[in-house]
VMD Tcl script that builds the backbone (N, CA, C; Angstrom):
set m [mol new atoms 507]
animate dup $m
set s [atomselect $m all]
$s set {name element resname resid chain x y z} {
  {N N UNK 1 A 27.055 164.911 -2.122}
  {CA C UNK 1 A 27.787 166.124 -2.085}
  {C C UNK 1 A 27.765 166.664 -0.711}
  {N N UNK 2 A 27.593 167.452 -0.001}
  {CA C UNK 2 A 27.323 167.699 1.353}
  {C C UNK 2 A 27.532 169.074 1.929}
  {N N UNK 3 A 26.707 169.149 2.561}
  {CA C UNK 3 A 26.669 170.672 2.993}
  {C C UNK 3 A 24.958 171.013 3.527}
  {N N UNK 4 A 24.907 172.076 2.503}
  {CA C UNK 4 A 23.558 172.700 2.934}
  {C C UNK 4 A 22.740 172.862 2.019}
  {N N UNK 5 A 21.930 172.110 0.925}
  {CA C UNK 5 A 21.218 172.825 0.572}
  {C C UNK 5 A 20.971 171.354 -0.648}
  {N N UNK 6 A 19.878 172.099 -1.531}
  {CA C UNK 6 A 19.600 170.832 -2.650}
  {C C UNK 6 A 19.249 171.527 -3.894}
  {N N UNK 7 A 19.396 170.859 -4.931}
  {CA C UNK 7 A 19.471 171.558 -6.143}
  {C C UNK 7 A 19.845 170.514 -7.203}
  {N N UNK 8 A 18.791 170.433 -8.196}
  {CA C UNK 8 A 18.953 169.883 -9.566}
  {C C UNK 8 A 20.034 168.191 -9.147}
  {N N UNK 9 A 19.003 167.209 -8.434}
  {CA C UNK 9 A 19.418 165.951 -7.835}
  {C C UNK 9 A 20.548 166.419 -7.007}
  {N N UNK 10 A 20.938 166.879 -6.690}
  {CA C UNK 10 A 22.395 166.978 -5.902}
  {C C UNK 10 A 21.879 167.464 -4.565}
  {N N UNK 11 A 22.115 166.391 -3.521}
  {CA C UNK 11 A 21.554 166.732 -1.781}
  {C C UNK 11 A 21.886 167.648 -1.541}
  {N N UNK 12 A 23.165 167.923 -1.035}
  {CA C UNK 12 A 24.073 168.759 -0.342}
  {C C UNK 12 A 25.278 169.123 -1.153}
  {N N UNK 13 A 25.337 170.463 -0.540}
  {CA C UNK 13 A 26.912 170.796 -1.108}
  {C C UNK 13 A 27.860 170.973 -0.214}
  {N N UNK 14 A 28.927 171.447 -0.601}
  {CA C UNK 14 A 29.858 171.784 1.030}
  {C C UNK 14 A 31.023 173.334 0.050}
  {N N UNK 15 A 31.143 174.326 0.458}
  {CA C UNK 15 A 31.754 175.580 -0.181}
  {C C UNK 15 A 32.345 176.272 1.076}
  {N N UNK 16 A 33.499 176.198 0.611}
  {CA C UNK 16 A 34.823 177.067 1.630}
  {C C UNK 16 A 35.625 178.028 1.197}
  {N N UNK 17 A 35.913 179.150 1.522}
  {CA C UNK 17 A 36.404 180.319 0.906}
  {C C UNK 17 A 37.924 179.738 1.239}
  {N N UNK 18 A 39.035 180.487 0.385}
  {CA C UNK 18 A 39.861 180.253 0.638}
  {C C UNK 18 A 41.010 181.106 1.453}
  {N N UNK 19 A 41.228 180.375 2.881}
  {CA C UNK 19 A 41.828 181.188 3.542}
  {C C UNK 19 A 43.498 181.707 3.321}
  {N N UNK 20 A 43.900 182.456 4.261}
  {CA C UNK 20 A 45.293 182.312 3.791}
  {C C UNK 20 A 45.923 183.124 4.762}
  {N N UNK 21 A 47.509 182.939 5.327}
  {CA C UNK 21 A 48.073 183.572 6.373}
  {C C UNK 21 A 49.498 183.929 5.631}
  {N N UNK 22 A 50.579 183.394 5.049}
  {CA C UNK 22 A 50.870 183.953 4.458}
  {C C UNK 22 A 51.448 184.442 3.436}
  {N N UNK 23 A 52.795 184.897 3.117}
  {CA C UNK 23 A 52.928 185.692 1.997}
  {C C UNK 23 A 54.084 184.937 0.698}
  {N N UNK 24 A 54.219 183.699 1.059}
  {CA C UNK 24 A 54.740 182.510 0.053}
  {C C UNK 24 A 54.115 182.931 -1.340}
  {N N UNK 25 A 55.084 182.820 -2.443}
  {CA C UNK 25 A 54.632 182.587 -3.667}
  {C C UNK 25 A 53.291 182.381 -3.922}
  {N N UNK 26 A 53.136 181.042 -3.306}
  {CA C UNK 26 A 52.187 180.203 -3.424}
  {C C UNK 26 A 50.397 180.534 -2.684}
  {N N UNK 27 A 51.045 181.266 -1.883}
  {CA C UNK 27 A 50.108 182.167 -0.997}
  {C C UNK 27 A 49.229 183.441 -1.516}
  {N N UNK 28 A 49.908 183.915 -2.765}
  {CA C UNK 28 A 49.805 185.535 -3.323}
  {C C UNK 28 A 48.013 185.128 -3.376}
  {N N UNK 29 A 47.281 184.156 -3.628}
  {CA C UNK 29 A 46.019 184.276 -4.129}
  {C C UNK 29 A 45.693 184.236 -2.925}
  {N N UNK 30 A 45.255 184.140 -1.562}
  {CA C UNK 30 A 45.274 184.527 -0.391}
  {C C UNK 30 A 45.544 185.896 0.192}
  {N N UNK 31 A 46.647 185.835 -0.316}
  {CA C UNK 31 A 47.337 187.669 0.371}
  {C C UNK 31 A 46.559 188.850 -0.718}
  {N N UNK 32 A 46.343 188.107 -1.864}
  {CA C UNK 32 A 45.790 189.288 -2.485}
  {C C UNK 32 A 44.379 189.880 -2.065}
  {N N UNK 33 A 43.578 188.730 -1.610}
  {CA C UNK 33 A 42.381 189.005 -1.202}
  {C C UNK 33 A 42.341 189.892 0.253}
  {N N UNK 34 A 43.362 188.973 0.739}
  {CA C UNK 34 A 43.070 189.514 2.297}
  {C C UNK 34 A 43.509 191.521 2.502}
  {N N UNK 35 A 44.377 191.957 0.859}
  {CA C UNK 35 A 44.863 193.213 0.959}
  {C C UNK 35 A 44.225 193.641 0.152}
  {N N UNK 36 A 42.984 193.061 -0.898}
  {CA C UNK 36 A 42.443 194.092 -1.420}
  {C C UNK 36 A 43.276 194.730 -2.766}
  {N N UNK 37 A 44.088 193.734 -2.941}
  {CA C UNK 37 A 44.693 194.393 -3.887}
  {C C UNK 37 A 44.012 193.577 -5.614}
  {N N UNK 38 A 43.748 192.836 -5.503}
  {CA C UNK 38 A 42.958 191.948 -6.472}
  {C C UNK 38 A 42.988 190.428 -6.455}
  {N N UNK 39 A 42.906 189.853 -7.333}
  {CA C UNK 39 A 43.167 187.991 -7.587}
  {C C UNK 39 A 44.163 187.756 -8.073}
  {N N UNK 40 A 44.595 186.518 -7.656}
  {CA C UNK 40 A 45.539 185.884 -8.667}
  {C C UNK 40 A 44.644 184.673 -9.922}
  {N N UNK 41 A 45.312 185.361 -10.780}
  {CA C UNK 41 A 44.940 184.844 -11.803}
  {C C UNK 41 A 44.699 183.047 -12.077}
  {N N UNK 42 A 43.662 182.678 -12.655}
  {CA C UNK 42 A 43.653 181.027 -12.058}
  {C C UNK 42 A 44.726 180.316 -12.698}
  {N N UNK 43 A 45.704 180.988 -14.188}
  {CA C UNK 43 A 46.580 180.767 -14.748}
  {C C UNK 43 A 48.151 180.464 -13.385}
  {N N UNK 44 A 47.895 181.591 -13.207}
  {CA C UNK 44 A 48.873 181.637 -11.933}
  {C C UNK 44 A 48.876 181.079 -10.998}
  {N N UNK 45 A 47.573 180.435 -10.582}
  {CA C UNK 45 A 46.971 179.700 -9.904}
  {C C UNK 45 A 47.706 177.720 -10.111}
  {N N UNK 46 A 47.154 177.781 -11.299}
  {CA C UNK 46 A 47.546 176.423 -12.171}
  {C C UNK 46 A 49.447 176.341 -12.373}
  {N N UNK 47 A 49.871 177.508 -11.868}
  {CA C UNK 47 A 51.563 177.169 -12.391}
  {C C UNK 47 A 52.313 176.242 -10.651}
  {N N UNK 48 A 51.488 177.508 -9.995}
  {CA C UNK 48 A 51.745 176.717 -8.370}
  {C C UNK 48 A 51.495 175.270 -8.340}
  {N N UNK 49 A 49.974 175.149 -8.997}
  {CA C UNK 49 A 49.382 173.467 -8.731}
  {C C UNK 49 A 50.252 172.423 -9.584}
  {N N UNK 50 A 50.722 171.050 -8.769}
  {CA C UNK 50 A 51.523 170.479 -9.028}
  {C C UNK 50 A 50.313 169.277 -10.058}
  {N N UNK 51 A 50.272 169.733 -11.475}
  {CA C UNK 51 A 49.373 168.879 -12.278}
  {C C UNK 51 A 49.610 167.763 -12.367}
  {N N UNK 52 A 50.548 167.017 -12.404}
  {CA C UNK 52 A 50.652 165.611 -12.336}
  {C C UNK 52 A 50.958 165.016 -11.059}
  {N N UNK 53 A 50.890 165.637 -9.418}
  {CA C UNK 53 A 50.749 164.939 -8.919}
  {C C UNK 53 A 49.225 164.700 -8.547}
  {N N UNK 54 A 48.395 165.628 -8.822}
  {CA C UNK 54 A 46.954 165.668 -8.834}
  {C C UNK 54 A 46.647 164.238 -9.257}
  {N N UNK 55 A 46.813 164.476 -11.078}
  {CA C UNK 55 A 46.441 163.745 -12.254}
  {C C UNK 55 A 46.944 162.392 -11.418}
  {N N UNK 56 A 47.559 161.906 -10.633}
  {CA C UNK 56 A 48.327 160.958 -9.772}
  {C C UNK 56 A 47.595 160.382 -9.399}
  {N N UNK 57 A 46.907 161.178 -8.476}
  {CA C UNK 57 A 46.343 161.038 -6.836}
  {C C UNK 57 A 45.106 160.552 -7.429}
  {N N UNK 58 A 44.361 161.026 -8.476}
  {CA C UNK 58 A 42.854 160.693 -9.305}
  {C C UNK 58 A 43.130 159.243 -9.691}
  {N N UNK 59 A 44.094 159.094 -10.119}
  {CA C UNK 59 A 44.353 157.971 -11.303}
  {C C UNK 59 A 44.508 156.532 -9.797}
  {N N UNK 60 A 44.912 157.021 -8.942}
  {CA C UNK 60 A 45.880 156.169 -7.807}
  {C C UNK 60 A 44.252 155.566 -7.210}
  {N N UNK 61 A 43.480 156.547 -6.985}
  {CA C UNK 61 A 42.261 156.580 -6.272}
  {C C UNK 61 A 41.060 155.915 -6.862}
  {N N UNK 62 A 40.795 155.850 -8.345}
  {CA C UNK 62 A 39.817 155.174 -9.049}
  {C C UNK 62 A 40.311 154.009 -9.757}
  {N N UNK 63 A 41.750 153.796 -9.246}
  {CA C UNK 63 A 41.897 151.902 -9.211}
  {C C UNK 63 A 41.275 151.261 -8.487}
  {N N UNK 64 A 41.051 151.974 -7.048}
  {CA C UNK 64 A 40.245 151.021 -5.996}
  {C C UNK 64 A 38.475 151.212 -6.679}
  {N N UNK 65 A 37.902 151.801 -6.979}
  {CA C UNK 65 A 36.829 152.308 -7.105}
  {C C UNK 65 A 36.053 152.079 -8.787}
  {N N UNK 66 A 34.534 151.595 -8.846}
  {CA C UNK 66 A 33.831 152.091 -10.113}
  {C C UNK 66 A 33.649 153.728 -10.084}
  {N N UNK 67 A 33.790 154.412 -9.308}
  {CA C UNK 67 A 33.811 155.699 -9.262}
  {C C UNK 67 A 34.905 156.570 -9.623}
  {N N UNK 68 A 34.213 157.796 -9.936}
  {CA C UNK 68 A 34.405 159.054 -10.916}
  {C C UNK 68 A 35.253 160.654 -10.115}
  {N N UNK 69 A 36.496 160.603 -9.716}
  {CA C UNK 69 A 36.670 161.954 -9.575}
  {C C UNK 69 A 37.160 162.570 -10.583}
  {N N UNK 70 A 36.513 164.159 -10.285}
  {CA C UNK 70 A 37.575 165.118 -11.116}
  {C C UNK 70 A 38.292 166.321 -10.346}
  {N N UNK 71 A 38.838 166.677 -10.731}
  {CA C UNK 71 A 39.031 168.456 -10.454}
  {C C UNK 71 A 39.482 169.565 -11.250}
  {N N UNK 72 A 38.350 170.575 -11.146}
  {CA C UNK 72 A 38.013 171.814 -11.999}
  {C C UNK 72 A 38.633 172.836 -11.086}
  {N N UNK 73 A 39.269 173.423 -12.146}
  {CA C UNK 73 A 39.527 174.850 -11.433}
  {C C UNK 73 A 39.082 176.139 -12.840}
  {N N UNK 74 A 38.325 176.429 -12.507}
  {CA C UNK 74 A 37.725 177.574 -12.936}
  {C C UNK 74 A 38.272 178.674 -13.284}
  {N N UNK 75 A 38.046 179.049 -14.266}
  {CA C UNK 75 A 39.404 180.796 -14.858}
  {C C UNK 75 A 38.508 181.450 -14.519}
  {N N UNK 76 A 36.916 181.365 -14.316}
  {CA C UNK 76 A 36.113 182.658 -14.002}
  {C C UNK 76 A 35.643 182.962 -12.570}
  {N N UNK 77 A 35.737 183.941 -12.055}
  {CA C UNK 77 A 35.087 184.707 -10.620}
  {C C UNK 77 A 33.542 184.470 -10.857}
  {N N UNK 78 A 33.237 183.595 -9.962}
  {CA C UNK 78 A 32.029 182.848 -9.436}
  {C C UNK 78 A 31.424 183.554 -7.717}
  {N N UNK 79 A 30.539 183.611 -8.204}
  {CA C UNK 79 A 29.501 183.983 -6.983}
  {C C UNK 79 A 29.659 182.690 -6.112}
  {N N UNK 80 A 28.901 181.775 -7.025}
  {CA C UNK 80 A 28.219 180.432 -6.056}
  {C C UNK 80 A 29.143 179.419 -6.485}
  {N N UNK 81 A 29.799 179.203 -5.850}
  {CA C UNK 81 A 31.018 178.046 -6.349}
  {C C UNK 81 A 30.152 176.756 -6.223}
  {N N UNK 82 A 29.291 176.295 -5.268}
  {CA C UNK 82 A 28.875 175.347 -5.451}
  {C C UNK 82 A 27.736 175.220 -6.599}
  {N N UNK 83 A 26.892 176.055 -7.026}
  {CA C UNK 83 A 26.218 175.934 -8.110}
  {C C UNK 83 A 27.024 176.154 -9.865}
  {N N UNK 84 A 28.081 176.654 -9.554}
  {CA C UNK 84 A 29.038 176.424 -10.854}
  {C C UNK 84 A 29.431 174.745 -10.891}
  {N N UNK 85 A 29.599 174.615 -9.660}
  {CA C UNK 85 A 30.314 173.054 -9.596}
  {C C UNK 85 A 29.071 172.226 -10.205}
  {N N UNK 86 A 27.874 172.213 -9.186}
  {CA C UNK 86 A 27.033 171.172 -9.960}
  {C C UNK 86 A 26.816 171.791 -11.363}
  {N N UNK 87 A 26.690 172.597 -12.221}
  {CA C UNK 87 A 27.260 173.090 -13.497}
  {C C UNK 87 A 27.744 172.103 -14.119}
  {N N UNK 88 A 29.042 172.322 -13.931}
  {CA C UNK 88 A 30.099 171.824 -14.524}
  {C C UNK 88 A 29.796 170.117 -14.079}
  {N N UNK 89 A 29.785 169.723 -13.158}
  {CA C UNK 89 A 29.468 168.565 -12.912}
  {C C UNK 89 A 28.625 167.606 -14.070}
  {N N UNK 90 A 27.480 168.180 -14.353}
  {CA C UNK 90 A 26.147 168.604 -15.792}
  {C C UNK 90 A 26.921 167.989 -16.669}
  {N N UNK 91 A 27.704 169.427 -17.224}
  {CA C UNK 91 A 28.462 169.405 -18.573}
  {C C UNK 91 A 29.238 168.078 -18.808}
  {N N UNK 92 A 29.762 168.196 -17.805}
  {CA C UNK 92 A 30.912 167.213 -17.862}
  {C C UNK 92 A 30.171 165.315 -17.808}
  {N N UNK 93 A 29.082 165.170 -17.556}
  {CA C UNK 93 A 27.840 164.168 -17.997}
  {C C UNK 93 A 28.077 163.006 -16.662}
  {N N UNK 94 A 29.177 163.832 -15.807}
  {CA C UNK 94 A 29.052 162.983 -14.315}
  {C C UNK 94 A 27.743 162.047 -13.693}
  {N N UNK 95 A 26.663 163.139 -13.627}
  {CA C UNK 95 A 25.488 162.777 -13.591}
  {C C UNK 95 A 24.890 161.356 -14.407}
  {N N UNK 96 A 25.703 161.154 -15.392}
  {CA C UNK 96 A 25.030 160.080 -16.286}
  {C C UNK 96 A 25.840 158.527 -16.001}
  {N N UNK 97 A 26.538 158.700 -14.627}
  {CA C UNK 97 A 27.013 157.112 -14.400}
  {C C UNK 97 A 26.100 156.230 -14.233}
  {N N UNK 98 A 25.994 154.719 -14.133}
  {CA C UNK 98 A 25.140 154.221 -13.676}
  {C C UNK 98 A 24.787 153.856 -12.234}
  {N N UNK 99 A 25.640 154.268 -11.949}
  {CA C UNK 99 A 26.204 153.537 -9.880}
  {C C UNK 99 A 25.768 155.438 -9.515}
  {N N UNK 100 A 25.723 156.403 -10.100}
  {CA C UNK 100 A 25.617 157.824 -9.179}
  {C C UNK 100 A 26.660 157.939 -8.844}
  {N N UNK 101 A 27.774 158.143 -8.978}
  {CA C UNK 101 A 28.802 157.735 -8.081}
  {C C UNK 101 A 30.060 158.795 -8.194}
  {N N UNK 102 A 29.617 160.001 -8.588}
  {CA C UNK 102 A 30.865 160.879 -9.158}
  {C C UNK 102 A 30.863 161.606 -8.532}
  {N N UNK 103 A 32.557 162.452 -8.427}
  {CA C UNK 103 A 33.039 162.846 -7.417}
  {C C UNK 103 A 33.961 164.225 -8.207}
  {N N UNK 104 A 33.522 165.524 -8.068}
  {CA C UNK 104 A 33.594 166.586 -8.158}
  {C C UNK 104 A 34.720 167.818 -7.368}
  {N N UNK 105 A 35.331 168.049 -7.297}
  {CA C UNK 105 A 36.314 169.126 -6.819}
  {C C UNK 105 A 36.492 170.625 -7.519}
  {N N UNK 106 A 36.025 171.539 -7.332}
  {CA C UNK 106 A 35.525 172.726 -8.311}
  {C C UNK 106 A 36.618 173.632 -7.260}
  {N N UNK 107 A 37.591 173.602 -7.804}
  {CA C UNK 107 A 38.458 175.161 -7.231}
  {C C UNK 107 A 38.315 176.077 -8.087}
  {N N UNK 108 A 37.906 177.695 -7.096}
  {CA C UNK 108 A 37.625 178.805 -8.248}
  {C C UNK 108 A 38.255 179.642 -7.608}
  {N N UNK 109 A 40.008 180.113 -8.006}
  {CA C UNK 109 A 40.624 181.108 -7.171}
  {C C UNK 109 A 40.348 182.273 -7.631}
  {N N UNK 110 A 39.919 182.994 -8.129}
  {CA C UNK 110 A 39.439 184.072 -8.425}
  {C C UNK 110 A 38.607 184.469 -7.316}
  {N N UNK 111 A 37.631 183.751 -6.888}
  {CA C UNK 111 A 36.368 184.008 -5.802}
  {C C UNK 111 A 36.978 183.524 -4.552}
  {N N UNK 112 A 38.041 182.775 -4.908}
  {CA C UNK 112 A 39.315 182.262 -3.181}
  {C C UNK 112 A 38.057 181.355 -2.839}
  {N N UNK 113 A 37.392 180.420 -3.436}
  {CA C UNK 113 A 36.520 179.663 -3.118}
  {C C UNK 113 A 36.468 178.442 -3.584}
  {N N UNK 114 A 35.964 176.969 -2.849}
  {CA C UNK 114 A 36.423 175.868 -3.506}
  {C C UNK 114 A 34.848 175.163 -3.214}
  {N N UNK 115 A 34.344 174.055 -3.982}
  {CA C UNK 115 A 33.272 173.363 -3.600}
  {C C UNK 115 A 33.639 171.815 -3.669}
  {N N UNK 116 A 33.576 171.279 -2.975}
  {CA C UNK 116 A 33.142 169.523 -3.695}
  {C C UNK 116 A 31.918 168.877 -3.377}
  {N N UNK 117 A 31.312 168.204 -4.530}
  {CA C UNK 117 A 29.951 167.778 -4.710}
  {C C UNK 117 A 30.046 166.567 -5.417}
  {N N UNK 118 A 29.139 165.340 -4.738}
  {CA C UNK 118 A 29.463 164.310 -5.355}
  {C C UNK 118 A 27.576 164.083 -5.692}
  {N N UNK 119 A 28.026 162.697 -6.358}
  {CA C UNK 119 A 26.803 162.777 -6.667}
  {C C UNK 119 A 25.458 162.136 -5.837}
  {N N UNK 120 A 24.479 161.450 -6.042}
  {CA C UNK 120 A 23.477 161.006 -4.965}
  {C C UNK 120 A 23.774 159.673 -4.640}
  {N N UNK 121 A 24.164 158.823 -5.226}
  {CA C UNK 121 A 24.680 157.517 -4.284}
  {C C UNK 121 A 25.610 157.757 -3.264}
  {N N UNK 122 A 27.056 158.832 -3.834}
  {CA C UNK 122 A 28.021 158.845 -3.056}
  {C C UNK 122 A 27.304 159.734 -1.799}
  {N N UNK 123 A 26.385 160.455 -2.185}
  {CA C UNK 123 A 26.079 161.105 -0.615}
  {C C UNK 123 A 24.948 160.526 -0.159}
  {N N UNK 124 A 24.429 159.614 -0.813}
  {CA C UNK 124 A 23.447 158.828 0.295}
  {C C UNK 124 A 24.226 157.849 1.038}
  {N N UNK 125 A 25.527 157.507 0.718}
  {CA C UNK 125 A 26.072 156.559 2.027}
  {C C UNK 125 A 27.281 157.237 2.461}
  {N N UNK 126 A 27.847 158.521 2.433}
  {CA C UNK 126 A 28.068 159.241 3.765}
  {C C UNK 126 A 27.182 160.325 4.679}
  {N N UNK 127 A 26.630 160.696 3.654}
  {CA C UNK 127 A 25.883 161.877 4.063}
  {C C UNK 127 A 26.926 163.588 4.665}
  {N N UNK 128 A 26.013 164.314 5.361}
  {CA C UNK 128 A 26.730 165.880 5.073}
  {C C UNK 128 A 28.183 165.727 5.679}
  {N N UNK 129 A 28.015 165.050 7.036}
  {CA C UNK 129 A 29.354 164.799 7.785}
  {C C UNK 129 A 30.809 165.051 6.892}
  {N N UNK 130 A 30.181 163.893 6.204}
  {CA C UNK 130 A 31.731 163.795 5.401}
  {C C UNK 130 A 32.221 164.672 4.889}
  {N N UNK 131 A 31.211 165.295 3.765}
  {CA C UNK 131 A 31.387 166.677 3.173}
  {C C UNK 131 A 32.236 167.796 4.095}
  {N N UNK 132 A 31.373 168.244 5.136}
  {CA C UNK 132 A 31.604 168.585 5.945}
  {C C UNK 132 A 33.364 168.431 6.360}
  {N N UNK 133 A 33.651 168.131 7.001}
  {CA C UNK 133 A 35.029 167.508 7.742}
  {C C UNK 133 A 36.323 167.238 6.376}
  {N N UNK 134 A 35.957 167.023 5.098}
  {CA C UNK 134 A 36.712 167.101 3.444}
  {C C UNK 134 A 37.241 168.343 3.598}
  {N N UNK 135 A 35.802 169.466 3.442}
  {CA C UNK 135 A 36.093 170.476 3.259}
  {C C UNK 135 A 37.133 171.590 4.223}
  {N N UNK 136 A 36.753 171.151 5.451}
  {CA C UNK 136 A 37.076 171.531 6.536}
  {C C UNK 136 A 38.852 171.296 6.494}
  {N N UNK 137 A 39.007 169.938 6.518}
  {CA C UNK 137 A 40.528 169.213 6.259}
  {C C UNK 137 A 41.397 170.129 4.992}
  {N N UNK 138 A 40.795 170.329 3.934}
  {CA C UNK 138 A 41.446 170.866 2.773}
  {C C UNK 138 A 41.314 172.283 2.863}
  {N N UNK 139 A 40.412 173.025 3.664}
  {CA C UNK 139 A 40.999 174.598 4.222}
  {C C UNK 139 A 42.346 174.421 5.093}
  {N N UNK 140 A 42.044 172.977 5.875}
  {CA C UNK 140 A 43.659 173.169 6.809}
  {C C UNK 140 A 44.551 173.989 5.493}
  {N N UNK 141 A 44.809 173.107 4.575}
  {CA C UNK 141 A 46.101 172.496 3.745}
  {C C UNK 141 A 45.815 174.291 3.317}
  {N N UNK 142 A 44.956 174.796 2.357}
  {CA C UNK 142 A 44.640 175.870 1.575}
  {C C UNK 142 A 45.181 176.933 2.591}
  {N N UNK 143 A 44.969 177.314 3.916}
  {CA C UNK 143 A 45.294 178.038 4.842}
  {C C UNK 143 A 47.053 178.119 5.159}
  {N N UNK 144 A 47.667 177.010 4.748}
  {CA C UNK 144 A 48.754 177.225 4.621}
  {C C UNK 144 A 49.313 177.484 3.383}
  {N N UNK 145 A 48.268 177.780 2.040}
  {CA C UNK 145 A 48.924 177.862 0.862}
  {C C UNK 145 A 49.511 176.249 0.100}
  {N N UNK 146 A 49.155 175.167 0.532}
  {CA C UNK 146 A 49.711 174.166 0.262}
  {C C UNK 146 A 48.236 173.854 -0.482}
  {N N UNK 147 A 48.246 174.325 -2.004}
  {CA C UNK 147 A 46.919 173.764 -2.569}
  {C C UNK 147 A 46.839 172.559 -3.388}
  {N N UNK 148 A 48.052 172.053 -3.844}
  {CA C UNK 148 A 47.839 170.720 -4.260}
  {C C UNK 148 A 47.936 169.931 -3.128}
  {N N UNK 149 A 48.448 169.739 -1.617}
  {CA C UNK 149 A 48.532 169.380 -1.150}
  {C C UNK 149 A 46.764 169.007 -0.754}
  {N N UNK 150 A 46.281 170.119 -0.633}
  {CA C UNK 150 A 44.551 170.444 -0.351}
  {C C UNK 150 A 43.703 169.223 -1.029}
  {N N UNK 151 A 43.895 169.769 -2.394}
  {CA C UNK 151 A 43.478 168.945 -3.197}
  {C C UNK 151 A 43.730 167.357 -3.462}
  {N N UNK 152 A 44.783 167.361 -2.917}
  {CA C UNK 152 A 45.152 166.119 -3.105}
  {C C UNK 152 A 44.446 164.999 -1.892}
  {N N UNK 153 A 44.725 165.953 -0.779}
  {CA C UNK 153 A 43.860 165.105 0.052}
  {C C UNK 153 A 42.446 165.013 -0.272}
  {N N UNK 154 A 41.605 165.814 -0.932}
  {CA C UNK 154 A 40.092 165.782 -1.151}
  {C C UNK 154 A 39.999 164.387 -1.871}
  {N N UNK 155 A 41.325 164.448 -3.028}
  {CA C UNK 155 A 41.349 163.433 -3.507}
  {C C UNK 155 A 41.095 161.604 -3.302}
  {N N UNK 156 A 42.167 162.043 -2.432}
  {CA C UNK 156 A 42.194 160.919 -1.650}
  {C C UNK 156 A 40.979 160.145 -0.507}
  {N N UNK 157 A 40.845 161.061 0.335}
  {CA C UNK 157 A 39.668 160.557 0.916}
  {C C UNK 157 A 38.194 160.429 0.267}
  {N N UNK 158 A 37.693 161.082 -0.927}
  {CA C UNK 158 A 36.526 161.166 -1.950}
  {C C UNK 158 A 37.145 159.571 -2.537}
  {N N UNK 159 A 38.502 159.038 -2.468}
  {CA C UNK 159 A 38.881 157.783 -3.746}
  {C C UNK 159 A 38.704 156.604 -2.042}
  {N N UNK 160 A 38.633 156.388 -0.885}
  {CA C UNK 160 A 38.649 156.518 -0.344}
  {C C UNK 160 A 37.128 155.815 0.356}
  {N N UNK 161 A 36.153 156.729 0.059}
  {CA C UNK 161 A 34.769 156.618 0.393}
  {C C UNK 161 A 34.087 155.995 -1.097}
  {N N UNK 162 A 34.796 156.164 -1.864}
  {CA C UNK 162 A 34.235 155.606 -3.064}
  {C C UNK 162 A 34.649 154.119 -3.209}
  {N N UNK 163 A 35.887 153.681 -2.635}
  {CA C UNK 163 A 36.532 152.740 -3.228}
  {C C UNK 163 A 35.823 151.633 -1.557}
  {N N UNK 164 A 35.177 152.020 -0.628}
  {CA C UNK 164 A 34.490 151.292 0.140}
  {C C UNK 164 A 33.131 151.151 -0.305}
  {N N UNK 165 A 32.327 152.224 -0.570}
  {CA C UNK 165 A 31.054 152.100 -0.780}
  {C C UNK 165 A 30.587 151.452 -2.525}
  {N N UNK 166 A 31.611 151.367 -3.288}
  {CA C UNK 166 A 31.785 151.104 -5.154}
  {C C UNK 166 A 32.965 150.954 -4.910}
  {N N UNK 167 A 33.246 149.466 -4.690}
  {CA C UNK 167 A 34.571 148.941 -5.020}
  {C C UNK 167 A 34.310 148.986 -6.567}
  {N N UNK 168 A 35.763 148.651 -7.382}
  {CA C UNK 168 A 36.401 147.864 -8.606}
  {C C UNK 168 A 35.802 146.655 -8.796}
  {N N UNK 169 A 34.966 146.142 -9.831}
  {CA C UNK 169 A 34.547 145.091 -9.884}
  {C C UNK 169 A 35.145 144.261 -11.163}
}
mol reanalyze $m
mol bondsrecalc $m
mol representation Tube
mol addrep $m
């Protein structure tokens, strides 16, 4: 996973607020924060996000790979986006591959905050860097309001590092 910190097997995390400049449709969960006027709803959130090219980009990405992405987007306002993520990560029984090898994307627009956390194989052979520079790359995209675009790239490069380090066997 990558970032800063450790918690319940998971090395690192990596958590980026979500920026935003401007006032596009697609933007309102950005502009709302930055004016104080409230959230956009994660419903509203989910009408912008283009679901099947996501569902695409996952499906496109764990042909190359024995590995596991997902992506969560959260209806509830979260403090710690990265400790909801390894959460949900839990629930969702990621943790229980045999290779370690799962790959997490937790968007929570309510909190304008996103995490991705993979699990301990996948971050013992990149380590924080990667995390790091994911997250960094998919604020580009989020900063312009282009959030499937965001996501899609997390996608891709997480299918990417998986599909080198846990090929398809």
């Amino acid at each position: 996973m990558g970032g800063a910190g450790e918690a319940e097997g998971f090395p690192a995390e990596v958590v980026e607020d979500f920026p935003g400049d401007s006032r596009e449709a697609a933007a309102a969960l950005a502009a709302a924060a930055r004016e104080g006027t409230g959230n956009m709803h994660p419903r509203e959130f989910k009408k912008h996000l283009r679901h099947e090219t996501v569902v695409s980009a996952i499906r496109e990405a764990e042909q190359k790979t024995s590995g596991e992405i997902r992506v969560l987007v959260s209806h509830k306002h979260v403090e710690a986006p990265v400790l909801e993520a390894q959460k949900e990560f839990m629930r969702l029984g990621m943790d229980k591959s045999p290779q370690r090898n799962g790959v997490l994307i937790f968007v929570a627009p309510r909190a304008h905050k996103f995490a991705v956390i993979g699990d301990k194989a996948v971050h013992e052979k990149c380590g924080d860097e990667f995390w790091q520079k994911l997250a960094e790359s998919m604020t580009g995209y989020f900063r312009k309001s282009e959030f499937t675009e965001g996501i899609i790239h997390g996608v891709k490069k997480a299918g990417e590092l998986l599909a080198e380090h846990f090929p398809k066997k």
